[in-house]
N, C-alpha and C positions, 0 to 999 in steps of 0.2 A: 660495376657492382655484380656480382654472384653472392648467390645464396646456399649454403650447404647446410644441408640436415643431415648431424650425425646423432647415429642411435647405436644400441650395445646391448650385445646381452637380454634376448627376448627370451632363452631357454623353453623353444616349444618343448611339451610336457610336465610344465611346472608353471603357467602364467597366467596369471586373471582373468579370467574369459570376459567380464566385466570392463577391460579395458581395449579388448581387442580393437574392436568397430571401432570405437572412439580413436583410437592411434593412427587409425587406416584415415579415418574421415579428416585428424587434423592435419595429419602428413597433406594430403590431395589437396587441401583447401587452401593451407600453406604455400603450395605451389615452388618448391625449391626448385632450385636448374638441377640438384642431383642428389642421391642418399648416399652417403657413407656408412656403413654396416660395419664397424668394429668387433665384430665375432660374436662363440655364444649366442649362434641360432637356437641350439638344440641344449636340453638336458645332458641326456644319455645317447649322442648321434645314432638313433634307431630311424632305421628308415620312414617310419610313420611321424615321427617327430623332424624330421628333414621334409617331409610333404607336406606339412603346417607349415613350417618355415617358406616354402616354394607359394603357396597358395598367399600366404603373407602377402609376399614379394609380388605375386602377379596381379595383386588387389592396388598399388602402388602405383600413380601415373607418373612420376617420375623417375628417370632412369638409375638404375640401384647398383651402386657397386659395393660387394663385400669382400670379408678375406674371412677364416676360420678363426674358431678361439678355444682353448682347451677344452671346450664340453661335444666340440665339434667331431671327437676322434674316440674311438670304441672304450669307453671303459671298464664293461663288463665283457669285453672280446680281446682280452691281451694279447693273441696272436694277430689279431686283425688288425689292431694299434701297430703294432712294432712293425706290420710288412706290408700294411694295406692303408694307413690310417684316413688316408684320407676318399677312399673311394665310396664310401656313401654322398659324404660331400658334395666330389665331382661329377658324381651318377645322379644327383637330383638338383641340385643348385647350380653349380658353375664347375668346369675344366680346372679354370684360369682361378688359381691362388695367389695369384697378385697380378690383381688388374690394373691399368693404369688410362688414365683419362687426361687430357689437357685441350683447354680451347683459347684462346684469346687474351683471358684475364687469370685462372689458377691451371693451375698441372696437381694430378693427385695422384700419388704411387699408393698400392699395396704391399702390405708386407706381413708372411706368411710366419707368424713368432712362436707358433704350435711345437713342442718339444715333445719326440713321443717315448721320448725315456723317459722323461721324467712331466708327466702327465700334468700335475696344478703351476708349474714353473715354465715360464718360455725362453726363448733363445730367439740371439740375432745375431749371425755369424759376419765377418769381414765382407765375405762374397756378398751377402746381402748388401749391407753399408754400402760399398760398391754399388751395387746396380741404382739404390737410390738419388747417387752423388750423380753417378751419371745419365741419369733419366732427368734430373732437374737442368742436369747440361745442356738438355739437348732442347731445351726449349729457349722461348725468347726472353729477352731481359724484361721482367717489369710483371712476370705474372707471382701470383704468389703461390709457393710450394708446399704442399700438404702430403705430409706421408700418415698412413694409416696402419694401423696394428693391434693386436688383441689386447699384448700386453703391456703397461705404462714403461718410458724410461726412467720413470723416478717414483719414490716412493714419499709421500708423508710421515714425520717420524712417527712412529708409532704403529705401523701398517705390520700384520702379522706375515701376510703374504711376502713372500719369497723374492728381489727383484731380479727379473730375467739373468740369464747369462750374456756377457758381452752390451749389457744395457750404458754401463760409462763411457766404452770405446764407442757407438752409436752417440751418444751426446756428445762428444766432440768433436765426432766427422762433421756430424747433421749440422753443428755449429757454424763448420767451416766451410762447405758444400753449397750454400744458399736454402737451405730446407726451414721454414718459416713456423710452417704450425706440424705437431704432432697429433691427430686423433685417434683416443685408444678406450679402452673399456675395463675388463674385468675387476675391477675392485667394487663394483658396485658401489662409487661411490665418485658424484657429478665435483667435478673441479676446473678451474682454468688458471694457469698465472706461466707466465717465463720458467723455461728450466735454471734451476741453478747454477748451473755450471756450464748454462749454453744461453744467456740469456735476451739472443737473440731468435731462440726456437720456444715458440708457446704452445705449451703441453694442454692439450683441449681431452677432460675426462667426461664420459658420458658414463653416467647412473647403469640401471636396468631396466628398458623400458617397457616390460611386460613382468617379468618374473616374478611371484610370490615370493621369493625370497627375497628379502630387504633389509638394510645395512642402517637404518635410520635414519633413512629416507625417503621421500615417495619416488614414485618412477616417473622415471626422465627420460628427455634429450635434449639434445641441443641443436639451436640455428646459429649457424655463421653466416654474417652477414659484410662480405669480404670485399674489400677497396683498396688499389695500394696503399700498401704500409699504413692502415687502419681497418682493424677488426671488432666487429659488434654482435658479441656470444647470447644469446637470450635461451634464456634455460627453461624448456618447458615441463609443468609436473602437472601429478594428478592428485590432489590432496583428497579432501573429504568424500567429494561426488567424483563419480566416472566418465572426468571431463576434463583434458588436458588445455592450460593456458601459461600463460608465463606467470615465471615466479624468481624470479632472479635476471638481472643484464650486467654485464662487463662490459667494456668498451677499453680497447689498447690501440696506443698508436707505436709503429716504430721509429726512432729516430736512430741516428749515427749506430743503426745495426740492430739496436737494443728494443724491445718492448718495454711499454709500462704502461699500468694502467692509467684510462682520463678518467 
């Protein structure tokens, strides 16, 4: 059994100060074997709001792997976006824009969905798709595969937001690659079920778990609580008081390939 805590979308410069300590202290206490960061550390990636983000991250006693998400890259510095975008980033957070991790029981690839032409929309190019097919390769039979990203492969009808480029060619590789669970962020808005059209890939969406900005919902994340071919999501939020506890569980098992929920 492994335990993964993913979170999304903290936007230092725009977040509850109210909820900080409380996220910190429930993360620690929770004791997950590791954090997945689906992006959207930062508002407006200013350096000072990347030093929130780091200071975050070093209050955290389990080990944290993140990737960027569209607020992560200058948007009030168009030239720095188009030729730089990500060097605030990697000058206070991390190098490595897609880290990868694997032990015994899951493998987790990052993946890097930041588009700096076109700023609120992401991309996942073939090369990508590639490196993830073959990073799950190279592991052993029997662990379960988690790939991480800012932006979702699929949308809810009704979602204003834009769905990445190249996000249906990514749901059919990932289908067919052995790649299990999807965790992603930016819509602000916590979900979990099978992809459509991959529905042996479960798209695992985390809220905003800091940011003032709210989508009508309180702020979230999520724990996986991961076993082969059974999964147990427990959705944590902060409703009234500035006190994260669960408020939501799924439970899915896989059979002959497919997820669905018990």
């Amino acid at each position: 059994m492994r335990r993964v805590l993913h979170i999304s979308d903290l936007h230092f410069g725009r977040t509850r100060e109210d909820l900080l300590d409380p996220l910190i202290e429930t993360i620690n206490a929770l004791s997950p074997d590791l954090v997945a960061f689906s992006g959207d550390l930062t508002q407006r990636a200013r350096e000072s709001q990347f030093a929130q983000a780091a200071e975050f991250i070093s209050r955290l006693t389990p080990p944290v792997f993140t990737v960027p998400g569209n607020h992560d890259t200058p948007i009030d510095n168009p030239w720095l976006r188009f030729v730089k975008p990500f060097h605030r980033y990697q000058k206070i957070i991390s190098e490595d824009l897609e880290p990868e991790y694997a032990d015994e029981e899951v493998a987790l690839v990052g993946v890097n969905t930041v588009n700096r032409f076109a700023w609120q929309s992401g991309k996942i190019s073939r090369r990508t798709i590639r490196r993830i097919c073959d990073a799950f390769s190279e592991v052993k039979d029997g662990r379960t595969h988690l790939a991480m990203m800012h932006h979702p492969l699929e949308h809810d009808p009704g979602t204003e937001k834009r769905l990445m480029r190249g996000a249906r060619a990514a749901v059919a590789c990932l289908g067919r690659c052995g790649a299990d669970v999807v965790l992603s962020g930016h819509l602000h808005n916590a979900a979990v079920a099978p992809l459509t059209a991959a529905p042996g890939v479960l798209l695992v969406q985390a809220g905003t778990g800091l940011s003032s900005r709210l989508r009508e919902e309180t702020n979230n994340f999520n724990l996986l609580h991961i076993a082969p071919d059974a999964i147990k999501v427990e959705r944590y939020g902060a409703e009234d008081r500035p006190r994260f506890g669960i408020i939501q569980t799924a439970r899915f098992a896989k059979t002959k390939g497919v997820w669905r929920e018990v």
